[in-house]
C-alpha positions as a Python dict, from the first residue, in 0.01 Angstrom:
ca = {
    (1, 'X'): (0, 0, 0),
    (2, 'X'): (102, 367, -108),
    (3, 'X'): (142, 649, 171),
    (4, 'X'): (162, 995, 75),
    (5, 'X'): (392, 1269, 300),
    (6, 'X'): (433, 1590, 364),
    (7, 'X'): (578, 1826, 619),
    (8, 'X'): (330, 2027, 775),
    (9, 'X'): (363, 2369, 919),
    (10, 'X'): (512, 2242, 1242),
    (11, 'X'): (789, 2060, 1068),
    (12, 'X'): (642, 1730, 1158),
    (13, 'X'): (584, 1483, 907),
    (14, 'X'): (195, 1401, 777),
    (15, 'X'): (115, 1098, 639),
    (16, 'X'): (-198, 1000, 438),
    (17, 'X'): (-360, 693, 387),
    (18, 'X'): (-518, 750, 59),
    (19, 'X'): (-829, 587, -18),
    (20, 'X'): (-791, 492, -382),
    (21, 'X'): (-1154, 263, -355),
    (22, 'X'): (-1391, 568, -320),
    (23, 'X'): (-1519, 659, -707),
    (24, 'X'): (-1391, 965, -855),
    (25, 'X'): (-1757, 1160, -886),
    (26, 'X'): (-1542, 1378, -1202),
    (27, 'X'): (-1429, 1069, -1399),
    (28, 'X'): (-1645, 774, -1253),
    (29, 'X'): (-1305, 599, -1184),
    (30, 'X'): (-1148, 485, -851),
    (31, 'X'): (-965, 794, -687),
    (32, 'X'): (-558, 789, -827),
    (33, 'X'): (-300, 848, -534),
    (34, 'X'): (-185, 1177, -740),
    (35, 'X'): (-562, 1251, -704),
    (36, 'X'): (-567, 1178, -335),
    (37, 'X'): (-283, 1387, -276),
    (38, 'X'): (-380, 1654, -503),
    (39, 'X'): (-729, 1693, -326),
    (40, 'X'): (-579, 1627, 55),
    (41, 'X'): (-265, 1778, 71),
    (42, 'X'): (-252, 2129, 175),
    (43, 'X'): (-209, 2369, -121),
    (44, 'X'): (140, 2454, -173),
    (45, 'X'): (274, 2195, -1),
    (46, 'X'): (470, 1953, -181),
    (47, 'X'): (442, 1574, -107),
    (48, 'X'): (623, 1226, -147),
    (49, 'X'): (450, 888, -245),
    (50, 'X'): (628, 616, -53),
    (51, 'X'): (526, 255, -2),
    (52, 'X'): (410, 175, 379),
    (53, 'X'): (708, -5, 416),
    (54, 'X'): (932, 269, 445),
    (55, 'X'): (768, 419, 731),
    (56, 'X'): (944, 334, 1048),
    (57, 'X'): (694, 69, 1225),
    (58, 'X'): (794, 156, 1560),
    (59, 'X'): (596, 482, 1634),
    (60, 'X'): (727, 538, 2006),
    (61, 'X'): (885, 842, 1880),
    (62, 'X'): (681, 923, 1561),
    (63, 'X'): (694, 1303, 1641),
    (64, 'X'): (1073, 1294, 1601),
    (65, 'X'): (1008, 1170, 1249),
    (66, 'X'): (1196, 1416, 930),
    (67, 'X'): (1124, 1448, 617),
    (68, 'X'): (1420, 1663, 377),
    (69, 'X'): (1208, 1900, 176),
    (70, 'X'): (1436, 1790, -135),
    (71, 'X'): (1284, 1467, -107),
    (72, 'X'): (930, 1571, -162),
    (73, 'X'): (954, 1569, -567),
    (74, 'X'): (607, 1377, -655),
    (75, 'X'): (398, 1730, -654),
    (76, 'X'): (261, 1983, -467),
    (77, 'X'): (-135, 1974, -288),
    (78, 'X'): (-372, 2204, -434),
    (79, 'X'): (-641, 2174, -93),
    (80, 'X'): (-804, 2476, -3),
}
């Protein structure tokens, strides 16, 4: 499963669960991750796709997580 990140305003990482079963009401389609993070990602922000995988499992200090800003390449959310 996909994960989508971002570093929000705090400098802690976000990370989305995008719901890519939910129909697309625009195309009739299931939702893409690009559209996911388009729609949920706050605009301006730019954001990562990773795989679940490479999010550390052991969330005892998940508010320590970082995120480069370099590493964010995949696009940048457009939520109001």
């Amino acid at each position: 499963m996909t994960r989508i990140i971002y570093k929000q305003e705090n400098g802690r990482v976000a990370i989305i669960q995008p719901c890519t079963w939910e129909t697309n009401p625009a195309t009739g389609e299931k939702f893409t991750v690009e559209e996911v993070a388009a729609k949920c990602v706050p605009n301006g922000k730019k954001y990562k796709i990773i795989e679940e995988s490479d999010i550390p499992s052991d969330r005892t200090f998940r508010n320590a997580w970082t995120v480069d800003e370099s590493d964010l390449t995949d696009g940048v959310g457009a939520a109001a």
